[in-house]
C-alpha positions in Angstrom: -3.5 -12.4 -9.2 -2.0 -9.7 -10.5 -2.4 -5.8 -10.0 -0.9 -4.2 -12.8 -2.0 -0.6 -13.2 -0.8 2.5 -15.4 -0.5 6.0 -14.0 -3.6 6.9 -15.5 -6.0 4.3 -14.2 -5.4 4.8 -10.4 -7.1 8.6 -10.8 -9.8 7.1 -12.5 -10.3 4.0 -10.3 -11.0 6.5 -7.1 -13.1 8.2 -9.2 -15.3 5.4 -9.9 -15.4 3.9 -5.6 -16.4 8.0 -4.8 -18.9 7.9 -7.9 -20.0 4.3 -6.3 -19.7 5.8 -3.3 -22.1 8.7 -3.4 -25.1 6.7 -5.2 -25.2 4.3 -2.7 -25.3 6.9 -0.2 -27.5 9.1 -2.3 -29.2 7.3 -4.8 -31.6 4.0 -5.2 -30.1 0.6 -5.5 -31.1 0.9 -9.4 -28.8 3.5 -10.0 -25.8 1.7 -7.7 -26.0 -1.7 -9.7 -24.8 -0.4 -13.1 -22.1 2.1 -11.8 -20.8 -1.0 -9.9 -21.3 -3.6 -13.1 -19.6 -1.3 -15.4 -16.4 -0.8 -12.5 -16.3 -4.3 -12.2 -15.6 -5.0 -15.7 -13.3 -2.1 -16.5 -11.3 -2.5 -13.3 -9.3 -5.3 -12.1 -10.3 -6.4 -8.7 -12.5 -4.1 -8.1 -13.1 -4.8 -4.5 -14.1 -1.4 -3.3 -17.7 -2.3 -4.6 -18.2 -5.3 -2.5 -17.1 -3.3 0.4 -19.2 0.1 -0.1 -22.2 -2.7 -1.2 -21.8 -4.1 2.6 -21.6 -0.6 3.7 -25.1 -0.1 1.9 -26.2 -3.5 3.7 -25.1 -2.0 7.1 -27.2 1.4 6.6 -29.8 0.7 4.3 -30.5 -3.0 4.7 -33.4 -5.3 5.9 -34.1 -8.4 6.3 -35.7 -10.2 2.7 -38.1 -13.0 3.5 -38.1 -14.5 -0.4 -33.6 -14.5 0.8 -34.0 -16.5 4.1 -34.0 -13.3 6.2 -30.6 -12.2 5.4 -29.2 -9.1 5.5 -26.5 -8.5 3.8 -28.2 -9.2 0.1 -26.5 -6.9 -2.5 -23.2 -7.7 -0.6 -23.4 -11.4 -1.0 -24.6 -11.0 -4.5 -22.0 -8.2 -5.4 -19.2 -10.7 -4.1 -20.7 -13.6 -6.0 -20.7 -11.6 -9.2 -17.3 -10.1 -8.6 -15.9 -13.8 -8.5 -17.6 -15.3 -11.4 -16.7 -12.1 -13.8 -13.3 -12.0 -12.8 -13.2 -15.7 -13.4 -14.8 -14.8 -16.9 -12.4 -12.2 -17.5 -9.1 -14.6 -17.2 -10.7 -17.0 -19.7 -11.4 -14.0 -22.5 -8.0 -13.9 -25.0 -8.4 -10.1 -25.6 -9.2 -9.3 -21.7 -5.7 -7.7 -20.0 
């Protein structure tokens, strides 16, 4: 795991969790899910989704009956996605 990061992607990764940020707090889900897709792919690790996802879960969430009465649904699936791209992105040749 490695964290490599120029000068100017740090300005434009805290842009991205505040952007994240405000749509979950402002905005329906529908408009969170790309914003966090597209972070997820240009970022490495981005972690800050699955942790503003669970803060999402914690204000905004209920129970699902068709999910076994969980909770904490776009945070488990956010994680699970984050996992499996970043596992995609290590087997891509051109992926950095």
């Amino acid at each position: 795991m490695t964290f490599t990061h120029s000068i100017n992607s740090i300005p434009m990764r805290i842009l991205a969790s505040l952007l994240l940020l405000l749509s979950i707090l402002f905005f329906p889900i529908w408009v969170s899910i790309p914003i966090a897709v597209v972070s997820m792919i240009y970022f490495n690790i981005f972690l800050e989704a699955i942790f503003l996802f669970l803060l999402s879960d914690l204000l905004f969430g209920v129970k699902e009956v068709r999910f076994f009465d969980i909770t904490f649904i776009s945070f488990i699936f956010s994680a699970i996605f984050l996992f499996l791209l970043e596992i995609f992105k290590r087997k891509l040749k051109f992926y950095n």
